[in-house]
Each structure stands twice: as C-alpha cells, then as structure tokens.
N, C-alpha and C positions, 0 to 999 in steps of 0.2 A: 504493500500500500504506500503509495507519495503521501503524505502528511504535510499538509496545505497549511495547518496555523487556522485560519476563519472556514467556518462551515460550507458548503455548498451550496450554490443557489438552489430552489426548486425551477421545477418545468415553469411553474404560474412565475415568477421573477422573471427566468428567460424571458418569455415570452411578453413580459411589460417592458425590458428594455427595447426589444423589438422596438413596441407599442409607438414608442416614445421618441423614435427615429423616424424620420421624416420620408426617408427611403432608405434601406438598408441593403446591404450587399449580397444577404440574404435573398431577398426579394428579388431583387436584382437577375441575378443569378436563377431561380427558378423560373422567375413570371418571364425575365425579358430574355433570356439570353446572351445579348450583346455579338457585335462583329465577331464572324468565325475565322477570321483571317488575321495570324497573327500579326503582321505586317502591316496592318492597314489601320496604319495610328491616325490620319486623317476621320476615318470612320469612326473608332475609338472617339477623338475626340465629339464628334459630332453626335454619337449616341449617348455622351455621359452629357452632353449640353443638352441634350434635349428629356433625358429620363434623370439626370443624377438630381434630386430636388435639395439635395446640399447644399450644391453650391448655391441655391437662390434663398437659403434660409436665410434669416438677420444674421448678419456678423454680430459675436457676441462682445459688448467691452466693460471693461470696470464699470464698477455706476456705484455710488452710496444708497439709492433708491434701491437698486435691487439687492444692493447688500443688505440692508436693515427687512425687505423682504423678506429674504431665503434665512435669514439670522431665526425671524418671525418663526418660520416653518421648524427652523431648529428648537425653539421653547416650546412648541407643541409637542413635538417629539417625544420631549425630556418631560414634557408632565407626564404623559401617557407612558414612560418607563423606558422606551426603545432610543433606548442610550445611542444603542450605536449610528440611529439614520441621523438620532440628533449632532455627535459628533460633523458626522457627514457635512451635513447644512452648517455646522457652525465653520468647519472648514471650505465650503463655500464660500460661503459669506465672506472669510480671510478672501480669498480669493478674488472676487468682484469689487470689495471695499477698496477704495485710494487709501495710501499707506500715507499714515501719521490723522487718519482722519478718529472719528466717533468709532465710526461703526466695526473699525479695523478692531479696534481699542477694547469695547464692548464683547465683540466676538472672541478675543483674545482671553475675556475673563471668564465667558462661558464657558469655555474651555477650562481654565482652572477651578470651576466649579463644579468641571463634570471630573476634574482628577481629585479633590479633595474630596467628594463624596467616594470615590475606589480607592482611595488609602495611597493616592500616586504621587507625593507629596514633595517630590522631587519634581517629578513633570509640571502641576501647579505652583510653583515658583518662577519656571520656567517660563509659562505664559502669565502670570501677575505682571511679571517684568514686561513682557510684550508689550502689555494693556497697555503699560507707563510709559516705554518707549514711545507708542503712539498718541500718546496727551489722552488719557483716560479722563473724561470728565471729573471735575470737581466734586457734582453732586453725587455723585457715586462713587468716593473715593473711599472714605469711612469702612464701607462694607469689604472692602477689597482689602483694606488693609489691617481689617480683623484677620481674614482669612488666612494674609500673607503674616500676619503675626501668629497664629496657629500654625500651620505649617512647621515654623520653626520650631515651634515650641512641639509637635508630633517628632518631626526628625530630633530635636535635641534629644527624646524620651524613649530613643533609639527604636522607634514606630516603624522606621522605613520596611517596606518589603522585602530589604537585601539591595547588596551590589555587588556581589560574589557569589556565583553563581555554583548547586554545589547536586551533584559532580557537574567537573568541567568537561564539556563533550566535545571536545576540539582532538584530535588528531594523536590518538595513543598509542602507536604503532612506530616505526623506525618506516622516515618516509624516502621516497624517491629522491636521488642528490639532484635532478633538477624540475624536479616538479617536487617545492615541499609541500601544496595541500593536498598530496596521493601518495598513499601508502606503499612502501618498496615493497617490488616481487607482483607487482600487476602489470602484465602487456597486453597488448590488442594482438586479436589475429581474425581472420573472416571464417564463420565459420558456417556452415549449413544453414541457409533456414532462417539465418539472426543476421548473417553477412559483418558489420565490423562488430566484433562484440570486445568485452573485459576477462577475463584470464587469469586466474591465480598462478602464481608460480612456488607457492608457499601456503601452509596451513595460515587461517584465520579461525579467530576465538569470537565467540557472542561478544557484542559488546564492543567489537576494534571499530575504532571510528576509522574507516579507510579512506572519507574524501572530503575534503573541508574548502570547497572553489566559491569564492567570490565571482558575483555573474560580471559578463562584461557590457551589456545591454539587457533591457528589460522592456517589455509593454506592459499596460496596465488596461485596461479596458476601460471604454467610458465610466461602467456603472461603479467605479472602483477608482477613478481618480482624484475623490477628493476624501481617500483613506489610503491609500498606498504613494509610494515616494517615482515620481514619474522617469528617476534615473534609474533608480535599484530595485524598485516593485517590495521594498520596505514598508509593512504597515505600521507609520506610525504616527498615527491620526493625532496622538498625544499631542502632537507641535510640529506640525507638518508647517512648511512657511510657503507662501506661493510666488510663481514665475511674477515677476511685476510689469512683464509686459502683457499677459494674453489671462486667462479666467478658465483653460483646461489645466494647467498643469500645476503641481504642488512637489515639493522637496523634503526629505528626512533632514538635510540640512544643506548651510550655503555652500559645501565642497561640491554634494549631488547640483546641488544649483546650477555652480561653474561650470564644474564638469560636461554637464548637457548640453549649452548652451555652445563652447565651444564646441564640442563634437556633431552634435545631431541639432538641439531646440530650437540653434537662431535659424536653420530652414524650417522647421513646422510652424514655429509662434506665430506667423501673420497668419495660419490659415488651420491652427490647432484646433478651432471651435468646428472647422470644417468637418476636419480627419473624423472627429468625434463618432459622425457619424457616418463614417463609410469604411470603419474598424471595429475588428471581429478577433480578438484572440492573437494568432501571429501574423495576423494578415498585416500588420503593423509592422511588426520587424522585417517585413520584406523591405518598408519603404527605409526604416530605422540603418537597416545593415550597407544599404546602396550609402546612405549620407553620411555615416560613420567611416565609410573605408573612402569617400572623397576627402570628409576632413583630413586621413592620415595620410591621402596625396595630398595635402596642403590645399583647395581646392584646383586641382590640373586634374582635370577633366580627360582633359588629353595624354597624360599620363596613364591615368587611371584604365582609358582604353586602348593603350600600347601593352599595359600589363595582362589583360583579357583577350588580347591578338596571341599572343602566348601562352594561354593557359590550355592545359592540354584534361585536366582533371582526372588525372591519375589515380583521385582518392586521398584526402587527407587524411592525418593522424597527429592530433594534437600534441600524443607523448614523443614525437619527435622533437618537440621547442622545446628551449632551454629558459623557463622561467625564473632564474635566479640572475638571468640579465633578461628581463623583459621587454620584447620587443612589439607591441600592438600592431604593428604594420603586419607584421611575419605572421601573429596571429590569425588575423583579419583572412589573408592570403592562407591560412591554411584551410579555414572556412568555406573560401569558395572552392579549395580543389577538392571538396569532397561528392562525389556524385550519390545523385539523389536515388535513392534502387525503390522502384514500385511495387507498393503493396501488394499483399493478393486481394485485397478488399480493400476501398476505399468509399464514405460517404458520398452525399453527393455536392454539396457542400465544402467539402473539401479536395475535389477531383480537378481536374484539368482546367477545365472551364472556369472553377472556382477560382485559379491562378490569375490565370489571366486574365478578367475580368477586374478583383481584388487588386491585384499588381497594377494594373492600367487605370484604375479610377484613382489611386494614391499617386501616381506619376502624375495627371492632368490636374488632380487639385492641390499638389506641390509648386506645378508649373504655373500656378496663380501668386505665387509668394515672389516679387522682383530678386529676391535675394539668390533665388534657386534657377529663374527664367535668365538672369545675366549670366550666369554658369553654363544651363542647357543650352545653348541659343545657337544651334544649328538643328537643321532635320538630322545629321549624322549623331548630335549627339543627344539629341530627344529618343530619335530609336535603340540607340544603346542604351539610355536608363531606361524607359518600356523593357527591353529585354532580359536587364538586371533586374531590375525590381519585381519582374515576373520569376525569375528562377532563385531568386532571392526568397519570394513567397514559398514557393514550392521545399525549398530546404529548410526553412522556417518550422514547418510542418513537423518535421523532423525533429526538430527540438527544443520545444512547446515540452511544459513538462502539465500544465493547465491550459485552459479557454482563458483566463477573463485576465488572467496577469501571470506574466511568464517569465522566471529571468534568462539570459541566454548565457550556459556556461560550457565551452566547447568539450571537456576532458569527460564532467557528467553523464556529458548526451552519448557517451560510447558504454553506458550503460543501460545492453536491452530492458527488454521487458518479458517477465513471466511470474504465470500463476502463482509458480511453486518458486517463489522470490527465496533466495536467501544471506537474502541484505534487505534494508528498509535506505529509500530516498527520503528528504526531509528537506524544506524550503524555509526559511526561516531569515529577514535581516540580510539582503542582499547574498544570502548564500544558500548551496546547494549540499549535504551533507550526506553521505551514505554510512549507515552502522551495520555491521554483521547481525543478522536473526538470528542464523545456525549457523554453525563450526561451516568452515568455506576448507576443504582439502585439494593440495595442489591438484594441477589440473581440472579443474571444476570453473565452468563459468561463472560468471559475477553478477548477478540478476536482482534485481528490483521490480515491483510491482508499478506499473500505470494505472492501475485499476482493481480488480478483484484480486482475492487471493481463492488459492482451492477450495480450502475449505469454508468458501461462498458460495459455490459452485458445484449443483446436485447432479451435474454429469459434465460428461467431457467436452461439451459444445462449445465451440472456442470463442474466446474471447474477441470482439470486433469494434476498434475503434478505425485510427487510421489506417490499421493495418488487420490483419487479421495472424492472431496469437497461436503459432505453434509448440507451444511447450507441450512438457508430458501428461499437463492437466487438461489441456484441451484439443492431445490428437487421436483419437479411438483406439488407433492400434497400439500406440503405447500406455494406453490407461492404466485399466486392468494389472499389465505387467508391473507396474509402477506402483498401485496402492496395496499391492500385493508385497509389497517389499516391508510395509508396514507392519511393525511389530507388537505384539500386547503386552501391556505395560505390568510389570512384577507389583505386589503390593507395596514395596517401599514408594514408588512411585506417588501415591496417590498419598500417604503418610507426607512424604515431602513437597508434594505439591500444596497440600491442604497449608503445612508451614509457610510456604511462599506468600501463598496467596491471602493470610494473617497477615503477614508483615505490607504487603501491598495497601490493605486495610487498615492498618495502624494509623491514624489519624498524627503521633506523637512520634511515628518512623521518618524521616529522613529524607529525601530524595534519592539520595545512596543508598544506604539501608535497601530501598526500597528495590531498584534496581539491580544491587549485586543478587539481592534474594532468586529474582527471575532468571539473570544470566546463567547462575552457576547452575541454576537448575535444569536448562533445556541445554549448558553443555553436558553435564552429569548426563541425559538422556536424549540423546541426540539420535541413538540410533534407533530409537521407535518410529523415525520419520519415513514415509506419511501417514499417521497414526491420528484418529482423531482428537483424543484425550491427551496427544500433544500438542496438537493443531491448539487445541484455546490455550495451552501455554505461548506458542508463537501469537497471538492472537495479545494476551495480556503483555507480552512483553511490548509490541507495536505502540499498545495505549502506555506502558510506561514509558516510549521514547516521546512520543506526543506530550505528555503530563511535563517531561524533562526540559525537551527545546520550547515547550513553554515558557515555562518560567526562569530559563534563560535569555530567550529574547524580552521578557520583560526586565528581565536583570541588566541585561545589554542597554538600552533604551532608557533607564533607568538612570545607568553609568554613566551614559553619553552627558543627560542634563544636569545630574553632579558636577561633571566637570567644566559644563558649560556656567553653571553657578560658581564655581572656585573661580574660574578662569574670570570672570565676570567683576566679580569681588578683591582679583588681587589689585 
C-alpha cells in the first residue's frame, strides 16, 4: 500500500471537482475528441479556441473583496467543525488578499486559531506573527495577543507535541556511496513482465528504511492547492504563504517559493488560474518537466532541441548518477532517455488520445503567457514543445505515484508495483520513503504496492490501473502454486502475536515500543508467508508505518517553525 498522509477522495468529491471546471480534459477527451493528426498544431490550436472554455473564463486576480469573501466561507466551515475545508479557505483567502492588507492579517490569525485549538502551538506563533507583519488591526489586537501570550506560556509548560521525532525513520541501512538516500546492495535490471525493476543484492530486515528521495518536481491538483506546497506537494496548510503574483499557487516556504519561480512558476503564473483547469493529476508535469529542463538550458531553446536531435532513448537508469556531486541537468537528461513501455491495459483516460490532447491544451495555454510565447516563437519550435510536452505526458504517467498530487522522484519510480509488496512506499514532506514489510532475501525483487494488497483481494483477478498487474497475486496460473507455499502458524504464534498487538494498544507505549513489537514479530515468522493470520500482521505493521511518518511529518513541520521563531527572535 502507498500511504498518502490525507485520506482519499470519494467518487461524489471527484466528481464535484469535475463539476466545478468549466470544461475539463476529461470531457474533452471523451465528448470531443480533438484533431487526430499529431502534427497538425494549426488544428490543435483552432479546436482548443473554439471548445477549451478556459481560456474564456475571468482571469482570476488578488482582490480584498474576494479575500474577506472566501475568509467568510472559511468561518462557516470552522463553526460547523470541518476544520480542514476551513483551513483551505482560510489559505485562500492568504492567497487572493494584497499583502500587508486586513484581510491578509485576519486570515493569518485564523489560522492561529485553528492551530491553538490542535495543540500546534509552534505553528500558531508562526502565523500571530504573520497577522502582525501585515498590520493586524488595532481593534483586534487584544485577543490575539492573549493567544500569543498562551502559547508561550503552553510551550514554556513543555505542552509542545514534540520536535524529535521518535523513532527516527530516515535511512538505517549502510547506503549506496553515490546515491546516499538508497540503501547499498540495490541494482536495476529489466526483468519479465515488470521490464526496469529494483533488485536486492543482499538480505533486508522488516523495518530497513531502504529509500529516503527528496522529489525533484511535484503537481498538486486544483482541489488541493491551497493545502499542499505547489513546489514539493508538502501538506502544510499550517502556514502555507502564497505566490504574490497569481491566486493558484501557495508555498511550504520562501526557498519552495524561489525555487519554483526560477525553474518552472515564472512561465505558468500569468496563466496559473488557467492551467487550473485543464489539469488532471500528471497531466501537469508533462507541461512542469518540458519548463524545468529549459530552465537548466538556461532558457536556449535551441539548445534544448540540438540535445533531443540526439537522443537516441536507450533507456535511463537513475542509479547510474552520481548524487554526491549533483548535477540536475544530467538528471533531467536521464529522464527523458527512459522509454515509455505500454501497458497491457490502459484506461481511457489515460490512453493515447489522453496524451495528446492533455499535452497540446497545456502547450496552447502556456503559449498565452509572453514570457513562454518570446521563447517558443517559431513554428519549428512550437512543434517541438507540442511534441515534448506530449511525451513528457505520457512518461508522467509512469510516475505518478497518486491522481490529485504527485511528487516526481526518479530513483523511487524504479520501484514496481505488486500485490504481494514486500516493502511499503510512503509520501510524506517532499519525500518519497520505502521501508521493508518482510525480510527482502538477495535476489528477490523490491516491490511496493500502488494499490491493493493480497490479502484485499478474494481471487486472483489482477489488479488494473495504468497498467495491468502481473504478480503472483493476480496471475491464475501462478496463484494457487503461490498460497500454497503458505504455512500454518505453530501456537506460539498466536501467544506472541496476541503480545504484539497489546503493546500496539498500549495507549502509554511509545512509538518505538510500538513498532519494534511488530517488526520483530513478522521477522521471527516470516516464513508463514502467504498465510492469512500473517497477512493482518503485514496488515498492522502498514498502519504502524502510517501512525509513525505521521507524526513525524508533524514533528518535521513543527521543527521547521521553531526555528523559524528562534531564527526570528535572535
């Protein structure tokens, strides 16, 4: 199982985001079709001018009227209990408000209001100070600075929820000499069925943290922009600060800010309110990954397409670069040589069609931004970006580790997918983490779940997203052979599970505590696997990684505005 951090949408949310889009790609894409002629970007343009109803929406801009609006919607929220839309709106409202105004100010405190009622009493200092930076009204100052006088007085009385995170799930293994966030004794090789996959070359133990990557890009999708950080796909709505040019994008802090801006946001910001709506999950980093590798040509264009006159795409492999002198150019370039290999099932939605359609409505409404149109400005090299941004889409696809906010980390993504995972992926705080499930014995592939695990799953009917899942959970003729391996568990078993899963329950145990209890226990019995009365061990240990990079990235987040308070104060 990927362990996302926030819940899942349902189908009814889907389907109101839809709602809520003017015309979606979605739509698009089923009702219209679009030009079947790749080449025929004349056409292209002419079909998105006359169906894409984006582009003819209002351009959205700051306004304190609509800040002190959308603010509105946030207090309703927050009486009625639903914390989190209220965040939302209140990070809107950041958003839309001119900076040093009221309503900035205001918005800033609600915000602190909503962390000292969750005991976040580091993050509500955080934003008090906001408030203040922006000239917080007089008549309202009183209450604010009760608050911010509590606060102190909670942290002095050593109230904080933690800033040391405990265990620490960061990378406890002897790692690769030039890749330190990958554990040593892991290679790629192509294998059957999975084509580039991960590889032990060494036993692993429950519990080895083997991958610890910072993304290098991230999308976020509309309905999630103004709770996630639009560089790193960080949810950290606590004091998200916004773009101060444009009203879609928001920052975990001002480094993500910078960062964006030079590389990718200064082409989207004039036309961000656009994209909003003609973006779907990774259909974003097609356009994301095209702007990102012109930045690293400096913007030379021309460049850019002398290096793609030569690229042969032999297939990249990330564990080739040498991360300990990092180069993002080299990276970027390894990126594109990886060839895309075609499912055996693919949505419809996400097919062919999907590509280029998705790819060619983010090219034409980029090509609206002067910033991006004095770059493109020949037919030779409009149709080169259509033709990148299109295959750009298509490998996107590839690695998407979610729909709605994805980060993009190249070494992770050589991590298939299968039922019978035996490692857990984990998204958390601009990174992508993989932990051992089950004891991992050399030669043994290196697998994570996308989706289901077996024992979800009341027969062998394979798993179908982008792809269609050949493991030994979901191919018939190796089923049977497979659970058949599964062994019945001795009575100590069930004596020492029943201990485990006490200490799991111990309200006054640990996070550790808690954790070694599981591990030791599904290493001790590892060989009943695939057994079902092991299966909810594998099963409880999932929920204690979830429960762990929890309240670590709350620890994280936590740390960050501590130091943003010392730093602040010396």
């Amino acid at each position: 199982m990927v362990i996302m951090g926030p819940q899942g949408l349902t189908a009814a949310q889907v389907g109101a985001i839809w709602e809520e889009r003017p015309l979606s790609l979605l739509n698009l894409d089923f009702v219209l079709g679009g030009p079947r002629s790749d080449d025929d970007y004349d056409a292209f343009d002419a079909f998105f001018s006359d169906h894409l109803l984006a582009e003819r929406a209002p351009s959205l801009a700051k306004g304190n009227k609509a800040a002190d609006r959308i603010r509105a919607e946030g207090n309703r929220f927050y009486v009625r209990g639903d914390y989190h839309a209220a965040m939302g709106k209140y990070n809107e409202s950041i958003c839309y408000a001119a900076p040093g105004s009221e309503q900035m100010a205001i918005a800033c405190a609600n915000r602190s209001a909503f962390n000292y009622e969750h005991n976040e009493f580091e993050q509500a200092l955080v934003n008090i100070r906001l408030a203040k930076k922006h000239n917080y009204p007089e008549r309202l100052m009183p209450k604010l600075l009760n608050r911010e006088l509590s606060c102190k007085q909670k942290l002095a009385a050593g109230e904080s929820k933690g800033l040391i995170p405990c265990p620490l799930m960061y990378i406890n293994v002897e790692t690769n000499p030039k890749i330190p966030f990958l554990a040593k004794g892991i290679h790629m090789e192509v294998l059957p069925d999975f084509d580039r996959s991960m590889v032990a070359d060494r036993d692993f133990r429950t519990g080895d943290v083997i991958l610890d990557e910072k993304c290098i890009l991230a999308v976020v999708d509309a309905e999630r922009r103004y709770h996630r950080c639009g560089r790193c796909s960080t949810e950290g709505f606590y004091s998200l600060i916004p773009c101060p040019h444009c009203v879609s994008v928001m920052y975990c802090s001002e480094k993500c800010l910078e960062w964006d801006w030079k590389y990718v946001h200064r082409f989207e910001c004039a036309v961000s309110d656009k994209l909003q709506y003609i973006s779907y999950g990774h259909v974003a980093m097609g356009s994301k990954l095209f702007l990102y590798g012109l930045s690293l040509f400096n913007d030379d264009l021309d460049e850019m397409m002398r290096y793609f006159e030569t690229l042969e795409k032999s297939g990249g492999n990330a564990l080739n670069l040498d991360y300990t002198e990092y180069d993002p150019l080299e990276e970027w370039k390894d990126l594109c040589n990886v060839k895309v290999v075609e499912p055996g099932l693919i949505f419809a939605y996400r097919n062919e069609n999907f590509a280029r359609l998705a790819g060619s409505a983010h090219c034409y409404m980029l090509l609206k931004n002067p910033a991006v149109a004095a770059i493109v400005n020949t037919p030779a090299k409009r149709t080169f970006m259509y033709q990148c941004v299109r295959d750009f889409v298509r490998l996107a696809n590839f690695y998407k580790w979610e729909s709605f906010s994805s980060p993009l980390c190249p070494v992770a993504s050589l991590f298939n997918h299968s039922c019978d995972a035996n490692a857990v992926a984990t998204i958390h705080s601009d990174k992508i983490r993989i932990v051992v499930l089950r004891p991992i014995r050399a030669g043994e592939q290196i697998c994570v779940s996308y989706g289901p695990s077996w024992w979800d799953k009341p027969d062998p009917t394979p798993y179908r997203a982008h792809f269609e899942c050949k493991c030994v959970a979901c191919d018939p003729e190796k089923y049977d052979e497979w659970r058949a391996q599964g062994r019945e568990p001795p009575a100590s078993f069930f004596k020492n599970a029943e201990t485990a899963i006490a200490v799991l329950g111990d309200e006054l145990a640990n996070n550790a505590a808690k954790y070694n209890a599981i591990t030791q226990l599904i290493e001790k019995y590892a060989y009943l696997h695939p057994q079902k009365n092991f299966a909810a061990l594998l099963y409880k240990h999932q929920e204690s990684l979830r429960t762990l990079i929890d309240d670590e990235d709350g620890t994280y987040h936590r740390t960050i505005a501590h130091a943003k308070l010392e730093e602040e104060d010396e």
